[in-house]
PDB file of N, CA, C and O in Angstrom:
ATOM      1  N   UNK A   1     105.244 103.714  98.403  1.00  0.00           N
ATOM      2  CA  UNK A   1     105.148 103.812  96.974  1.00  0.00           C
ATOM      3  C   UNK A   1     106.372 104.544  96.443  1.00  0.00           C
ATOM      4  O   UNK A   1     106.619 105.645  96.937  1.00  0.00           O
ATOM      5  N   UNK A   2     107.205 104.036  95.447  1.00  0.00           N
ATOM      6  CA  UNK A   2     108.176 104.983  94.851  1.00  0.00           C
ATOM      7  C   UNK A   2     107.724 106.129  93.339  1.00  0.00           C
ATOM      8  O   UNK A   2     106.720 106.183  92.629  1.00  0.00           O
ATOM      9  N   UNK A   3     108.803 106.778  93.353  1.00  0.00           N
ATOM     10  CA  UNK A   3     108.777 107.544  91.956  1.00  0.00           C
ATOM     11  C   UNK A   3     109.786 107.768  91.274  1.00  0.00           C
ATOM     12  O   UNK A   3     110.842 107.511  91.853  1.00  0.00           O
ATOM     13  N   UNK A   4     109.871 108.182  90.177  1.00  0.00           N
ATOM     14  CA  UNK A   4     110.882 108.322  89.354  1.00  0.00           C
ATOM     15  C   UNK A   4     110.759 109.661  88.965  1.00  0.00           C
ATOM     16  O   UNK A   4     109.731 110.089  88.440  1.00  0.00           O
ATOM     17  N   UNK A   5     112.156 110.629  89.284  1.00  0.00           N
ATOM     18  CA  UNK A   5     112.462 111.400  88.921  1.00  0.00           C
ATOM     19  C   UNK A   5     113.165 112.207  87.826  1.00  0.00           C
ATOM     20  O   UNK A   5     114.329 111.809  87.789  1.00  0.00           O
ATOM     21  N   UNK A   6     113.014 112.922  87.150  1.00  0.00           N
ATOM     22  CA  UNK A   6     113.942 113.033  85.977  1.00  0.00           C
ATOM     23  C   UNK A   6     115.072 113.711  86.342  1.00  0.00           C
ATOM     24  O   UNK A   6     114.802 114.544  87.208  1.00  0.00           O
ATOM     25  N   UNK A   7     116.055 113.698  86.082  1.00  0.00           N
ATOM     26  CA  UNK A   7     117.174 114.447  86.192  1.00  0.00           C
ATOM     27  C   UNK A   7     117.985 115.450  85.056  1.00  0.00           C
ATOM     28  O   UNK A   7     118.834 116.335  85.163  1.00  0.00           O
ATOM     29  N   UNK A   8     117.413 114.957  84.159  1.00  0.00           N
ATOM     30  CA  UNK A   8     118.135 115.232  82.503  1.00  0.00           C
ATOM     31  C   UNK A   8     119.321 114.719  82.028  1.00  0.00           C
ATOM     32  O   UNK A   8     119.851 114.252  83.036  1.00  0.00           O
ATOM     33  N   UNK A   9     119.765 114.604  81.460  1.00  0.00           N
ATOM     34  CA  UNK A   9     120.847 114.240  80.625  1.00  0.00           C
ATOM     35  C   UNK A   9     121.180 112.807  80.793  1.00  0.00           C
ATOM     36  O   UNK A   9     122.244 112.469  81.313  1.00  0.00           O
ATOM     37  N   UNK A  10     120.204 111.858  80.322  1.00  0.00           N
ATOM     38  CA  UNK A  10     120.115 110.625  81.100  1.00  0.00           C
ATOM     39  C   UNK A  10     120.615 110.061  81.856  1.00  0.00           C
ATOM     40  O   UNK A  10     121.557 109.269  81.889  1.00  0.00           O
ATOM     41  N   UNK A  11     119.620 110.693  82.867  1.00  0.00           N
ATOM     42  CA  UNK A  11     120.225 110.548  84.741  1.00  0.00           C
ATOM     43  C   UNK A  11     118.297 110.610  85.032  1.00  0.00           C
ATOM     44  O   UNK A  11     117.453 111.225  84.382  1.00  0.00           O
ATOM     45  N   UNK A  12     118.111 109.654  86.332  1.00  0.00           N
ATOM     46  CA  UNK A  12     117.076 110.232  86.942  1.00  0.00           C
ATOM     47  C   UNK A  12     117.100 109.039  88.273  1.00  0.00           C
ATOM     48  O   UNK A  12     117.672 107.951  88.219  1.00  0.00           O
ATOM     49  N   UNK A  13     116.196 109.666  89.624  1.00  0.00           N
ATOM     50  CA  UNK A  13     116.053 108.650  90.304  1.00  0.00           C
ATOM     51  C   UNK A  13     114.914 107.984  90.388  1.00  0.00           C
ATOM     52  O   UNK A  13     113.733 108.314  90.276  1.00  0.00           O
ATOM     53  N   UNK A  14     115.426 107.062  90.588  1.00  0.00           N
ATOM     54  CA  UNK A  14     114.272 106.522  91.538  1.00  0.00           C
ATOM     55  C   UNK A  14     114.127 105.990  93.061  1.00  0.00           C
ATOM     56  O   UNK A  14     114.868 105.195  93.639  1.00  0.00           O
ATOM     57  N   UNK A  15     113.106 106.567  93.495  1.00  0.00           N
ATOM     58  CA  UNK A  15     112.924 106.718  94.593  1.00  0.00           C
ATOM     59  C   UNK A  15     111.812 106.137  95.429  1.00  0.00           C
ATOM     60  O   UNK A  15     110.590 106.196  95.287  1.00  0.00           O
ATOM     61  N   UNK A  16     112.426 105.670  96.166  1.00  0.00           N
ATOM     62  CA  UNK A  16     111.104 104.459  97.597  1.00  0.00           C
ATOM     63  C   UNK A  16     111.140 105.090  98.547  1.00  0.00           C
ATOM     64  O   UNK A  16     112.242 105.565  98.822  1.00  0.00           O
ATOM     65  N   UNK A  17     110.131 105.348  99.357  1.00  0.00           N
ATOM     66  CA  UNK A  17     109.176 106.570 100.172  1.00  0.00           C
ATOM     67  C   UNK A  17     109.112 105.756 101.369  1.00  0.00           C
ATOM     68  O   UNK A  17     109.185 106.175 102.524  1.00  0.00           O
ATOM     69  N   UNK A  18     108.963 104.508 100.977  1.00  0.00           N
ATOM     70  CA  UNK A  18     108.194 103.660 101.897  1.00  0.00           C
ATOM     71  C   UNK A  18     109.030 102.140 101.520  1.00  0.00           C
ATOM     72  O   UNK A  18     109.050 101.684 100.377  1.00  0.00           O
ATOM     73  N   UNK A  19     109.673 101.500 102.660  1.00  0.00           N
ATOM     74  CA  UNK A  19     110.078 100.105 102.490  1.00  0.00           C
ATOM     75  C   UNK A  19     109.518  98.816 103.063  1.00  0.00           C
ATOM     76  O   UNK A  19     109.678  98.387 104.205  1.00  0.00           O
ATOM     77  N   UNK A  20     108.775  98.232 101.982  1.00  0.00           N
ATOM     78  CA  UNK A  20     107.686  96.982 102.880  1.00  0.00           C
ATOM     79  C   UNK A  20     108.411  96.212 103.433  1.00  0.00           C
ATOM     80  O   UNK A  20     107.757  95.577 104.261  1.00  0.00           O
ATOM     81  N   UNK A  21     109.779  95.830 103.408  1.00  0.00           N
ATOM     82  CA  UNK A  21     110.688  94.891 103.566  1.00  0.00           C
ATOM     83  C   UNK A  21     111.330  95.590 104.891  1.00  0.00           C
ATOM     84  O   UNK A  21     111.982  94.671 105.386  1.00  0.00           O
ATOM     85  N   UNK A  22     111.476  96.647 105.658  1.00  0.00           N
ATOM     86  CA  UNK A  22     112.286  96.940 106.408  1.00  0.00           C
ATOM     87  C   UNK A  22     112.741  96.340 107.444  1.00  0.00           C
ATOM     88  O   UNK A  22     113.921  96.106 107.708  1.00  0.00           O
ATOM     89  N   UNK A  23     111.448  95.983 108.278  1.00  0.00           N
ATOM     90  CA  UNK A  23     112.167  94.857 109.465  1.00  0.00           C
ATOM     91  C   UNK A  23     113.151  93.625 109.279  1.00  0.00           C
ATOM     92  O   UNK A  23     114.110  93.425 110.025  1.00  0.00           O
ATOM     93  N   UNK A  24     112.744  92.677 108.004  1.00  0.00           N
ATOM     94  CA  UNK A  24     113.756  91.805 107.556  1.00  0.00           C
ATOM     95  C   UNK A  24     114.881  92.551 106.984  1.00  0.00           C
ATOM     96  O   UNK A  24     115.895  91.906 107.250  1.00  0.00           O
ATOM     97  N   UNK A  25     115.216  93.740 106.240  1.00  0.00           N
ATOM     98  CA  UNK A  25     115.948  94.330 105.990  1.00  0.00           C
ATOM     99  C   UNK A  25     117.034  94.897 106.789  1.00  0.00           C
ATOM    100  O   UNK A  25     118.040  95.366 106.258  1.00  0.00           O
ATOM    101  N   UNK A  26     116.906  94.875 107.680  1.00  0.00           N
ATOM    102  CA  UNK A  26     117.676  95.367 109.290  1.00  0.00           C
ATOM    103  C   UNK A  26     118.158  94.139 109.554  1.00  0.00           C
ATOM    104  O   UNK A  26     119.367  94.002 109.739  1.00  0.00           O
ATOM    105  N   UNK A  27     117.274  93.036 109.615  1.00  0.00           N
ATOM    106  CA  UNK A  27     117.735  92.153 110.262  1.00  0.00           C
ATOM    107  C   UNK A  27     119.086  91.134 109.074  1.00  0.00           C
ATOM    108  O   UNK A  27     120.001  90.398 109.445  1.00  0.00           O
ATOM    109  N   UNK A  28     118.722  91.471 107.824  1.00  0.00           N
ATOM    110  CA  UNK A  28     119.519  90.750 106.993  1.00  0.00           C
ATOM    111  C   UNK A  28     119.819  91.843 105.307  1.00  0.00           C
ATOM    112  O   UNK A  28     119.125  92.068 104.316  1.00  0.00           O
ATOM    113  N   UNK A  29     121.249  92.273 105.764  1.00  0.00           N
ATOM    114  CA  UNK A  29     121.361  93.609 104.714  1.00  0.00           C
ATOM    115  C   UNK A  29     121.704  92.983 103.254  1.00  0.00           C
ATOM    116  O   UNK A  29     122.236  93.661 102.375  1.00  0.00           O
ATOM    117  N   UNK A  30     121.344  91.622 103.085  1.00  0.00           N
ATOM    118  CA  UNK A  30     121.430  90.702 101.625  1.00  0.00           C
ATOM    119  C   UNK A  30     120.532  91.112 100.843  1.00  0.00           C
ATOM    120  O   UNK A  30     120.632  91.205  99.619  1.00  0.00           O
ATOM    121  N   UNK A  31     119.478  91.416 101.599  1.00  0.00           N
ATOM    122  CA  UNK A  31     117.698  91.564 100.981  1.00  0.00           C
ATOM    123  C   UNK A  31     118.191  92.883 100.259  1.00  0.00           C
ATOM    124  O   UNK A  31     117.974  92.697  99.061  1.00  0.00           O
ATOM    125  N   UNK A  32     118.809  94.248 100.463  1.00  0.00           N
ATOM    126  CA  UNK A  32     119.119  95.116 100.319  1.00  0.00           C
ATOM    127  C   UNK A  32     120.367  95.185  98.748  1.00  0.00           C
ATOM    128  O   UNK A  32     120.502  95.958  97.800  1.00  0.00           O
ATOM    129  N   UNK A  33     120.938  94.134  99.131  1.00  0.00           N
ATOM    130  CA  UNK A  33     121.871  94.414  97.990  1.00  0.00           C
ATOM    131  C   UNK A  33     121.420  93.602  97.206  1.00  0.00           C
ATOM    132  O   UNK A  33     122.045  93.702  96.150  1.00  0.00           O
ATOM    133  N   UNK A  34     120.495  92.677  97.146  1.00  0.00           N
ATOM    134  CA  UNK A  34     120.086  92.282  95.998  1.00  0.00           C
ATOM    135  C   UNK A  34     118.774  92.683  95.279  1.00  0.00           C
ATOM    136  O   UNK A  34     118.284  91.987  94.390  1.00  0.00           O
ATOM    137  N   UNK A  35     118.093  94.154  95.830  1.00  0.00           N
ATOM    138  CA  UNK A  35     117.360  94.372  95.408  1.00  0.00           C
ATOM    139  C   UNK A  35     118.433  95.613  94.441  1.00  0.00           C
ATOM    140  O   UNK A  35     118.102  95.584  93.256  1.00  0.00           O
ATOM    141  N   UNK A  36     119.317  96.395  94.654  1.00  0.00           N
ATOM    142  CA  UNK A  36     120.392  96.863  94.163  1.00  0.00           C
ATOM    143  C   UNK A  36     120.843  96.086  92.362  1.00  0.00           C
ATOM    144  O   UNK A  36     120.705  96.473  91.201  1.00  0.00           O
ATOM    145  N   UNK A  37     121.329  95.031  92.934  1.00  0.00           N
ATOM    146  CA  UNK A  37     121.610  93.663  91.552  1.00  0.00           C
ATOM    147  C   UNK A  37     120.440  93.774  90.827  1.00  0.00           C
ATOM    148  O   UNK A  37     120.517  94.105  89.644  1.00  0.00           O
ATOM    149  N   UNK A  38     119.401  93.559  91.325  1.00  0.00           N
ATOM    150  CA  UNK A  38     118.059  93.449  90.329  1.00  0.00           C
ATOM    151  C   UNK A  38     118.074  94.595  89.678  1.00  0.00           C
ATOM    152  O   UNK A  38     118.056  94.586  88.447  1.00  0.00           O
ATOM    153  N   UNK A  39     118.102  95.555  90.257  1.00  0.00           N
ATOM    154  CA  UNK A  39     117.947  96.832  89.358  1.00  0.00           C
ATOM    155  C   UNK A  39     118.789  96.361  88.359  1.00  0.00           C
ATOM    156  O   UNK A  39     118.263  95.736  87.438  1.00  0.00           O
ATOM    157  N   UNK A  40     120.229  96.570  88.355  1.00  0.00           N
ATOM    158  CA  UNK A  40     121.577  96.532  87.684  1.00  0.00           C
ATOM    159  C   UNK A  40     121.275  95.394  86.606  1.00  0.00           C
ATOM    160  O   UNK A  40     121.782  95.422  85.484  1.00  0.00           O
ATOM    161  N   UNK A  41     120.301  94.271  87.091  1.00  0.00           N
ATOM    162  CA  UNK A  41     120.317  93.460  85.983  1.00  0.00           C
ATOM    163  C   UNK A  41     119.559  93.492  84.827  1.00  0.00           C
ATOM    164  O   UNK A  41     119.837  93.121  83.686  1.00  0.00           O
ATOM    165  N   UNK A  42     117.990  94.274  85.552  1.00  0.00           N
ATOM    166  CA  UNK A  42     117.253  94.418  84.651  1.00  0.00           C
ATOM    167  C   UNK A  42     117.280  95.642  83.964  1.00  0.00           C
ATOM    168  O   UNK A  42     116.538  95.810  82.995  1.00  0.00           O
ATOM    169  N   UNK A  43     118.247  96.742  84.453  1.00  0.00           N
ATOM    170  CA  UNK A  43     118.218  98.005  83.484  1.00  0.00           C
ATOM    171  C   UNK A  43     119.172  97.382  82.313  1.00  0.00           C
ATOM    172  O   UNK A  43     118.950  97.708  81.147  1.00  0.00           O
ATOM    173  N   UNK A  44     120.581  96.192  82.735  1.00  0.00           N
ATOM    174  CA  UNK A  44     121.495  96.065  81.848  1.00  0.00           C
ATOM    175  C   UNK A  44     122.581  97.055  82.029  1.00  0.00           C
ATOM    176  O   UNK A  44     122.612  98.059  82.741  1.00  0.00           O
ATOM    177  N   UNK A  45     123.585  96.484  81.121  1.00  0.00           N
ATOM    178  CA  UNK A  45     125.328  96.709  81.502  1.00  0.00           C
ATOM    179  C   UNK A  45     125.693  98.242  80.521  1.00  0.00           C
ATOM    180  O   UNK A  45     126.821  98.733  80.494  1.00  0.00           O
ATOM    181  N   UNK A  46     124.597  98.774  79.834  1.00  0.00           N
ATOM    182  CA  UNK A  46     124.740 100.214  79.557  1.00  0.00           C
ATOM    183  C   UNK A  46     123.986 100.792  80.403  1.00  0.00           C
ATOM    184  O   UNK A  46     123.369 101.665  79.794  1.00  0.00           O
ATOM    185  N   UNK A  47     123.655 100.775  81.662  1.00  0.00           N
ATOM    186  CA  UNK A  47     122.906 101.810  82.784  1.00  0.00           C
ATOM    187  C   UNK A  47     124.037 101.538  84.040  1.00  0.00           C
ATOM    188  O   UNK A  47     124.631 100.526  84.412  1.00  0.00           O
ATOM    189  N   UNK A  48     124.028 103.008  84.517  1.00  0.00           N
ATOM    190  CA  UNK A  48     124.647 102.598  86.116  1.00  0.00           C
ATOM    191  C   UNK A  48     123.371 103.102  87.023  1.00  0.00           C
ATOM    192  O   UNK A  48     122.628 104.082  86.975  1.00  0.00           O
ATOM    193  N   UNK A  49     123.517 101.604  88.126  1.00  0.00           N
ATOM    194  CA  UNK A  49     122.496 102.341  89.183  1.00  0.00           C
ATOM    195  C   UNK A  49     123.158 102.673  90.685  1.00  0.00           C
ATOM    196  O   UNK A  49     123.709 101.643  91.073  1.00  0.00           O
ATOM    197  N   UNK A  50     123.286 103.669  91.593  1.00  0.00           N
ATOM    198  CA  UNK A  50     123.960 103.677  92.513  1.00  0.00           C
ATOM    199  C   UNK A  50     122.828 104.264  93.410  1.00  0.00           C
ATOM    200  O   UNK A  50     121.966 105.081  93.086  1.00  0.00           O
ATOM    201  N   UNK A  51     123.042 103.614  94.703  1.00  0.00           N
ATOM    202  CA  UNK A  51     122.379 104.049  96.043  1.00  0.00           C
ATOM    203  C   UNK A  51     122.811 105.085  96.333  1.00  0.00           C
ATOM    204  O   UNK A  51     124.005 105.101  96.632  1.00  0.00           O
ATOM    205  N   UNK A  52     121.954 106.532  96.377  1.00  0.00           N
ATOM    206  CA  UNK A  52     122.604 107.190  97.086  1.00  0.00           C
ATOM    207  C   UNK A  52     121.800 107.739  98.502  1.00  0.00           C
ATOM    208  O   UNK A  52     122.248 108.595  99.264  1.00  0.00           O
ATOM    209  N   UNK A  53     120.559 107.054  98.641  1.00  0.00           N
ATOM    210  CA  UNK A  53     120.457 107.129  99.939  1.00  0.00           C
ATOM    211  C   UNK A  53     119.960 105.465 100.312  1.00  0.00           C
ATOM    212  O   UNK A  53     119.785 104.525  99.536  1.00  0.00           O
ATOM    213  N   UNK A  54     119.792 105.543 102.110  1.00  0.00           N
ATOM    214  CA  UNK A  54     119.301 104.176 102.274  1.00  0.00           C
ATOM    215  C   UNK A  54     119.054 104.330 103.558  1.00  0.00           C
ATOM    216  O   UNK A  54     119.886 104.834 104.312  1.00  0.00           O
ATOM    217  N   UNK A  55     117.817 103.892 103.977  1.00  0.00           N
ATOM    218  CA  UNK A  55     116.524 103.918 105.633  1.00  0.00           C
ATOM    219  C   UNK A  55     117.439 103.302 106.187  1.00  0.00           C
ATOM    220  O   UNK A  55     117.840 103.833 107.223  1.00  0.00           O
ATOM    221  N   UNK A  56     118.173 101.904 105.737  1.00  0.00           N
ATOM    222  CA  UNK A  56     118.673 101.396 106.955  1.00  0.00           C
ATOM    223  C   UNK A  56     119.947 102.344 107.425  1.00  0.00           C
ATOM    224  O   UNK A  56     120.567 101.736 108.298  1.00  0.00           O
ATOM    225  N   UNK A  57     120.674 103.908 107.079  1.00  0.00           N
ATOM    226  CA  UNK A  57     121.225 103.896 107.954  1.00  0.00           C
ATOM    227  C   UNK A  57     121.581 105.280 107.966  1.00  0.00           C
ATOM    228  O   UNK A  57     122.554 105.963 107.646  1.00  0.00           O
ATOM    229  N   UNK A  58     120.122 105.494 108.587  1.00  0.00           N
ATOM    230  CA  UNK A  58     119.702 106.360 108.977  1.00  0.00           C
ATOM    231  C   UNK A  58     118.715 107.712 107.642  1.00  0.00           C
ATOM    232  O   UNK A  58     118.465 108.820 108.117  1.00  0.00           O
ATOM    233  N   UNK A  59     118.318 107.456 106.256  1.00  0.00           N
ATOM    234  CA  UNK A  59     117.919 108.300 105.642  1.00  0.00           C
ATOM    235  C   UNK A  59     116.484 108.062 105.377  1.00  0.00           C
ATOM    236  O   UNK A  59     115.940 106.964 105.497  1.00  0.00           O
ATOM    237  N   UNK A  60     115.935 109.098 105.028  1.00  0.00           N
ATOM    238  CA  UNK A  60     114.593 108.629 105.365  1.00  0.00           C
ATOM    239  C   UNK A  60     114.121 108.472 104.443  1.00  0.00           C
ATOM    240  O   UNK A  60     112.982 108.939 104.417  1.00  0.00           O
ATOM    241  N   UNK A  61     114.661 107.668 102.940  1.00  0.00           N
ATOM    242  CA  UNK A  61     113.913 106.975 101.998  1.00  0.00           C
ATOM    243  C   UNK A  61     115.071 106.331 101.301  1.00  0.00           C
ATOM    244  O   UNK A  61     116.163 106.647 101.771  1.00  0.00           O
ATOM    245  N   UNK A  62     115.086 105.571 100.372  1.00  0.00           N
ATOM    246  CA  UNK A  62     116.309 104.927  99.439  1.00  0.00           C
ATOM    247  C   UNK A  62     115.784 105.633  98.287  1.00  0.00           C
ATOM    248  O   UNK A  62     114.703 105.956  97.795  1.00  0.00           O
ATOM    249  N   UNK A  63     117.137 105.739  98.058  1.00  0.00           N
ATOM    250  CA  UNK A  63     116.847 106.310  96.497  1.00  0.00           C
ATOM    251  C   UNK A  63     118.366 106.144  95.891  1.00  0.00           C
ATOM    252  O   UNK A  63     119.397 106.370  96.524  1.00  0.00           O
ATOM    253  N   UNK A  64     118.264 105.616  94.270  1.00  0.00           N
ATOM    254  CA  UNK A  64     118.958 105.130  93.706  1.00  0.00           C
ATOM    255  C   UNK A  64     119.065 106.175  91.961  1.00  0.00           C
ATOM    256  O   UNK A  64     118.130 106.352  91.181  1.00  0.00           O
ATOM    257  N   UNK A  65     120.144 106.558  91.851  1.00  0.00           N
ATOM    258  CA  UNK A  65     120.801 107.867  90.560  1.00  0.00           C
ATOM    259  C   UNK A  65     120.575 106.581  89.723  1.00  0.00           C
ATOM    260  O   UNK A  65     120.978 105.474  90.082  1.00  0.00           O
ATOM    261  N   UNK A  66     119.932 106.810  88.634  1.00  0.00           N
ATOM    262  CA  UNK A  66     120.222 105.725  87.431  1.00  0.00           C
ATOM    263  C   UNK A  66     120.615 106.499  86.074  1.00  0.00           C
ATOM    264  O   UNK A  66     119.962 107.436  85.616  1.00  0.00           O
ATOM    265  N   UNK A  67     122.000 105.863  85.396  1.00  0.00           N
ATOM    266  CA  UNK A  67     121.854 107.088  84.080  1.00  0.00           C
ATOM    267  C   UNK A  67     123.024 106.052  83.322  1.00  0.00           C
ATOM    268  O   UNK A  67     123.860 105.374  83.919  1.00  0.00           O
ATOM    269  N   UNK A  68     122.850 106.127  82.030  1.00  0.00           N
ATOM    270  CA  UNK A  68     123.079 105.748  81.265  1.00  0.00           C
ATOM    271  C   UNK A  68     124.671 105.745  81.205  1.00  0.00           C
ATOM    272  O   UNK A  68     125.237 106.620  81.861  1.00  0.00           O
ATOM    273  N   UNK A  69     125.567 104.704  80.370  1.00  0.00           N
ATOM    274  CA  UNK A  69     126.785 104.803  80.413  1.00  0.00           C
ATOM    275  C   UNK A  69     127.307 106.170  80.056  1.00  0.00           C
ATOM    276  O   UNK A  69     128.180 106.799  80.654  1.00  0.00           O
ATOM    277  N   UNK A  70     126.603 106.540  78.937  1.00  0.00           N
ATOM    278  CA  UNK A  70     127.092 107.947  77.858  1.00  0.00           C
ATOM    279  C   UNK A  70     126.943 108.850  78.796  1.00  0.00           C
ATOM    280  O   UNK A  70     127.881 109.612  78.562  1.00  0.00           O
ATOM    281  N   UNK A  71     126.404 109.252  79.670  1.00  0.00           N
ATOM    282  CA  UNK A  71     126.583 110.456  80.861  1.00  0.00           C
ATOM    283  C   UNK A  71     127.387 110.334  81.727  1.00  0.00           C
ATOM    284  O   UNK A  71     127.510 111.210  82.583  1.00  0.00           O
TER     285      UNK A  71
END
């Protein structure tokens, strides 16, 4: 299950605890960057979203900084 964290100054993460996808995810790191794109597409081109962690290599959850252009 993930959560969303606040960060302030429009910044916050969000965060996956748990990845249902992992075994195909290892096996094919596409699944991974296009769950990345989806974010990016559906927040839109005034949000940045960046990975800053990720299970496949080696962290023990993904979690992605999301914050607005103006920050």
């Amino acid at each position: 299950m993930g959560s969303v964290v606040e960060e302030g100054h429009g910044r916050f993460l969000l965060i996956e605890n748990h990845c249902p996808i992992c075994a195909a995810a290892s096996a094919c790191q596409g699944l991974c960057r296009s769950e990345l794109a989806i974010f990016r597409a559906v927040l839109g081109p005034d949000v940045s979203v960046e990975r800053i962690e990720h299970i496949s290599t080696g962290a023990r959850r993904c979690a992605y900084r999301v914050r607005s252009a103006a920050s």
